[in-house]
C-alpha positions in Angstrom: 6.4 -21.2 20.6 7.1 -19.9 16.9 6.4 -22.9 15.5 3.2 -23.4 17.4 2.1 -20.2 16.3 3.2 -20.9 12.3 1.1 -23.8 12.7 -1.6 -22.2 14.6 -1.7 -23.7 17.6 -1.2 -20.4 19.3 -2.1 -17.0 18.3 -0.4 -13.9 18.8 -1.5 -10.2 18.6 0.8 -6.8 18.1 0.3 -3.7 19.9 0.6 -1.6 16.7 -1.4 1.4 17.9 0.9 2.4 20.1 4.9 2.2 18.2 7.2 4.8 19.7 8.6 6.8 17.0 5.8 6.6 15.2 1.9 7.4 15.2 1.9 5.8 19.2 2.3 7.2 22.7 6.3 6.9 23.5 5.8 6.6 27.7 2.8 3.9 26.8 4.0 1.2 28.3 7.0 1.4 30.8 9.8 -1.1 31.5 11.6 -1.7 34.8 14.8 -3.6 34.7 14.6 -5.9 38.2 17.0 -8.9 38.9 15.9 -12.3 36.5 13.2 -10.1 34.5 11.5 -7.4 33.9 8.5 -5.4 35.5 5.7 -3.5 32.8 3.2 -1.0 33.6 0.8 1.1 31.6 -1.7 1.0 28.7 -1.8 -0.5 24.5 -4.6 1.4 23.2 -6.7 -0.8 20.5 -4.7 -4.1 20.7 -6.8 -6.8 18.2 -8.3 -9.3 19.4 -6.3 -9.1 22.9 -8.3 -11.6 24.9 -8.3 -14.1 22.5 -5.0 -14.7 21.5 -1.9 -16.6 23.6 0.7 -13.7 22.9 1.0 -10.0 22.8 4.1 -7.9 20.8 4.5 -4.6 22.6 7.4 -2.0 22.6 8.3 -0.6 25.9 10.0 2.3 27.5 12.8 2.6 30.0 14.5 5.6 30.4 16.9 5.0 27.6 15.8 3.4 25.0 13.0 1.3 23.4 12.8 -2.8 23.8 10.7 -5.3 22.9 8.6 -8.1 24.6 6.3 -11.0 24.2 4.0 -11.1 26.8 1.7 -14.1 27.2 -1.4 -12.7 27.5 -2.8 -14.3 30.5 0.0 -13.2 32.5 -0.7 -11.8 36.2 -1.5 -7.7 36.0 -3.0 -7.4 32.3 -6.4 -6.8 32.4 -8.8 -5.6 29.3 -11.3 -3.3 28.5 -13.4 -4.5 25.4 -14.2 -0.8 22.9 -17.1 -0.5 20.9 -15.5 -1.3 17.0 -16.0 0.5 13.7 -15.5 -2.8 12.7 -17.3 -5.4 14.2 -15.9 -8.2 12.9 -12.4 -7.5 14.2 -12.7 -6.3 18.0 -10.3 -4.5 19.7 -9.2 -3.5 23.1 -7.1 -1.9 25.4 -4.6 -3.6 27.2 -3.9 -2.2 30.7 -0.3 -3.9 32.6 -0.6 -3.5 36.2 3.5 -4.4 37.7 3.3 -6.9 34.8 6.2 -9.2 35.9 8.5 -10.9 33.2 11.4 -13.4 33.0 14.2 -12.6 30.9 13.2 -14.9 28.3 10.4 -12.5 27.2 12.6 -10.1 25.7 12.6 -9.7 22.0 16.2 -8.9 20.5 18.6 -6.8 22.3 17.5 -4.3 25.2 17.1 -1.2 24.0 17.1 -2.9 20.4 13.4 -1.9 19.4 13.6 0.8 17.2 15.4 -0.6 14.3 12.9 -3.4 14.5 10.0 -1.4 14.5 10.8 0.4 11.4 11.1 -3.1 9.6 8.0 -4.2 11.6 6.0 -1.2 9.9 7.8 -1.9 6.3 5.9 -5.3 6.2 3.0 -4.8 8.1 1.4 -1.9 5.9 1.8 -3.9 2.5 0.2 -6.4 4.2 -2.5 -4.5 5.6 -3.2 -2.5 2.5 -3.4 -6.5 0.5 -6.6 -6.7 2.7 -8.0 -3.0 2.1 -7.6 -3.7 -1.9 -8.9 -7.0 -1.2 -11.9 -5.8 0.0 -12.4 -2.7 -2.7 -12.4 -5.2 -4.8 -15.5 -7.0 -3.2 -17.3 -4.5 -2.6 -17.1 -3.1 -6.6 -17.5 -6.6 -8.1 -20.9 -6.2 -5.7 -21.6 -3.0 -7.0 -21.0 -4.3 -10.7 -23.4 -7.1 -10.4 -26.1 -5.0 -8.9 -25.8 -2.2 -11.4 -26.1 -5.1 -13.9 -29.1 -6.5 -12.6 -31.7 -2.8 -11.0 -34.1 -1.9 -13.3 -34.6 1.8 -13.6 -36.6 3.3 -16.3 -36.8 0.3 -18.1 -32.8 -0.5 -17.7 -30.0 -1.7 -15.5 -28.7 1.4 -14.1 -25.3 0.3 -14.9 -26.2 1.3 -18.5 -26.3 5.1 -17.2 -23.0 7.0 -18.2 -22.7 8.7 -14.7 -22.8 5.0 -13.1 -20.5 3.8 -15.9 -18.2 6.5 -14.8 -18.2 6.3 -11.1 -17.9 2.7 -11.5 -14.6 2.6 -13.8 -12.8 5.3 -11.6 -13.5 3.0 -8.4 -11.7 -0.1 -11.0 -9.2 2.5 -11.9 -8.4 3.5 -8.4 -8.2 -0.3 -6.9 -5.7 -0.9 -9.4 -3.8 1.7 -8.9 -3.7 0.9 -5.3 -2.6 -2.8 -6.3 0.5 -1.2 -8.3 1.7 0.9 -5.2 1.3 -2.0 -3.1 3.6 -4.4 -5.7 6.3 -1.5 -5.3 6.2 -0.9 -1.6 6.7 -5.0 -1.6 9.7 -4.8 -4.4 11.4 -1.6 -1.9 11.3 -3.7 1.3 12.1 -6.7 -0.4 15.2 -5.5 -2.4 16.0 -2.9 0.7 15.7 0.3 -1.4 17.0 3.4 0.6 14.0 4.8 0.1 11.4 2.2 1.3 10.3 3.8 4.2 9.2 6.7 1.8 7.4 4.5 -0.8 5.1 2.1 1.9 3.8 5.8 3.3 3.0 7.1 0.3 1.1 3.6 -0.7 -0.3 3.7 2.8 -1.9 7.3 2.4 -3.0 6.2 -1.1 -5.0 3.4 -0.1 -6.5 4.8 3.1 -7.7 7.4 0.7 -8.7 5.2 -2.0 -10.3 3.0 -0.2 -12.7 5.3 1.4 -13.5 6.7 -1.9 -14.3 3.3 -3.4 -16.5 2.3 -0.8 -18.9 5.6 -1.5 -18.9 4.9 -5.0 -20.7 1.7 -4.5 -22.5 3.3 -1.7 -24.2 5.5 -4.6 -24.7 2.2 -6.7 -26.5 0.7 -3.4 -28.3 3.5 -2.7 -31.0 3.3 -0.3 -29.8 -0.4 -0.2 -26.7 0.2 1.6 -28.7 1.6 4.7 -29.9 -1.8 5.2 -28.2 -3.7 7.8 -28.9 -6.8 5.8 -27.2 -5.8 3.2 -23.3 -6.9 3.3 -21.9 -3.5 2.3 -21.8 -1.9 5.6 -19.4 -4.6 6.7 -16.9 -3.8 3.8 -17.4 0.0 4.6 -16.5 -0.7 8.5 -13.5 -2.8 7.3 -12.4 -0.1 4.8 -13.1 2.8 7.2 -10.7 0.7 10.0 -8.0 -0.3 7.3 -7.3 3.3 6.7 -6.9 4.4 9.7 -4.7 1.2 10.5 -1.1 1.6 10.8 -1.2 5.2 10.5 -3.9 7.4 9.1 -3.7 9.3 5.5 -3.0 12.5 7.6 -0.2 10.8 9.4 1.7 9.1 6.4 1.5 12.1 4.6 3.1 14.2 7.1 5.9 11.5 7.7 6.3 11.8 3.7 7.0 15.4 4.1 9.2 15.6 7.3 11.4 12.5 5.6 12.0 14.8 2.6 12.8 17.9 4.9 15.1 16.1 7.1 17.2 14.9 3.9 17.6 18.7 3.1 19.5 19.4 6.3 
């Protein structure tokens, strides 16, 4: 199965909405241990692109501890309920498990192994996810750029205007600011700093930020333009808008931040 899915043969999805420990619902999804398997009932809120993949990764709850399965998503008892998307070219939906039965084989690591691995699961996901939100700041201004370039107003490209000039190099300034947290948050998971967990929140709430305030600059650079559903930028601002709220919202990491810090002062 993993190499099908490296080779993409087979697609797999995770139920990140919903991590116990973190920014999810801890009773979620609940585990029954039965003889040869396992039985799963309850709800993933928001899992992409659910009906459309082979696998699902989702943490579970027994009344222990947390463990991890890989449940083929056409399996007996999941049903899903398509949601109307912020961003509509990633759907999403929930993912409801109705006395979901599984073998054994659908564990993932040890029972009652989960948490450990969701911590490390979050450490690479969000410098992922935030590659894609500066990714797409970086579209959106080198859009914005070339159209301030090219509108005529008063007899010249608006881009010549110092307020545009301004607005303009502090959208450049924050995307690359964005790119250097994300190139530390990579070097702390990668070299296993003690304090990773600390840096890929604070890169997280700094993006999610960011990228919301990028995406209105060039919404002032569009102007009446980016009301136009023909024009790409309301795309980009869907994408940004469901990046940040990805993986945790700015609100969330910044809390996490601050209750890290407290709990290493006991």
């Amino acid at each position: 199965m993993i190499k099908d899915l490296i080779e993409g043969r087979e697609l797999a999805s995770w139920a990140s909405n919903d991590l116990p420990g973190y920014w999810g619902r801890e009773d979620a999804v609940r585990v029954e241990v039965v003889d040869g398997g396992f039985v799963l009932n309850g709800d993933m809120a928001a899992v992409p692109n659910a009906d459309g993949v082979d696998w699902i990764l989702l943490a579970a709850h027994d009344a222990e501890s947390v463990s991890h399965f890989l449940l083929p998503s056409k399996t007996d008892g999941v049903s899903f309920e398509p949601l109307e998307n912020m961003d509509i070219t990633r759907p999403r939906l929930n993912v409801r498990l109705d006395n979901v039965r599984l073998g054994e084989s659908a564990l993932v690591g040890a029972l009652g192994g989960a948490p450990a691995e969701i911590t490390r699961q979050v450490q690479v996901a969000i410098p992922l996810a935030v590659s894609q939100s500066i990714g797409a700041m970086r579209a959106i201004i080198d859009i914005a750029n070339a159209h301030a370039r090219s509108r005529i107003a008063f007899g010249r490209p608006i881009g010549s205007f110092q307020a545009v000039k301004h607005m303009l190099v502090d959208a450049s300034l924050g995307i690359e600011m964005s790119a250097a947290m994300r190139d530390s948050a990579v070097r702390a998971v990668d070299e296993a700093h003690s304090d990773a967990t600390e840096i890929v929140s604070m890169t997280k709430a700094f993006v999610a930020r960011t990228s919301i305030d990028v995406a209105h600059a060039a919404w002032q650079v569009f102007g009446g333009m980016a009301y136009m559903w023909e024009h790409e930028f309301h795309l980009y601002l869907r994408r940004l808008t469901g990046d940040a709220a990805f993986l945790g919202t700015e609100a969330w990491h910044n809390e996490f931040v601050v209750a890290l810090h407290e709990e290493a002062e006991k």
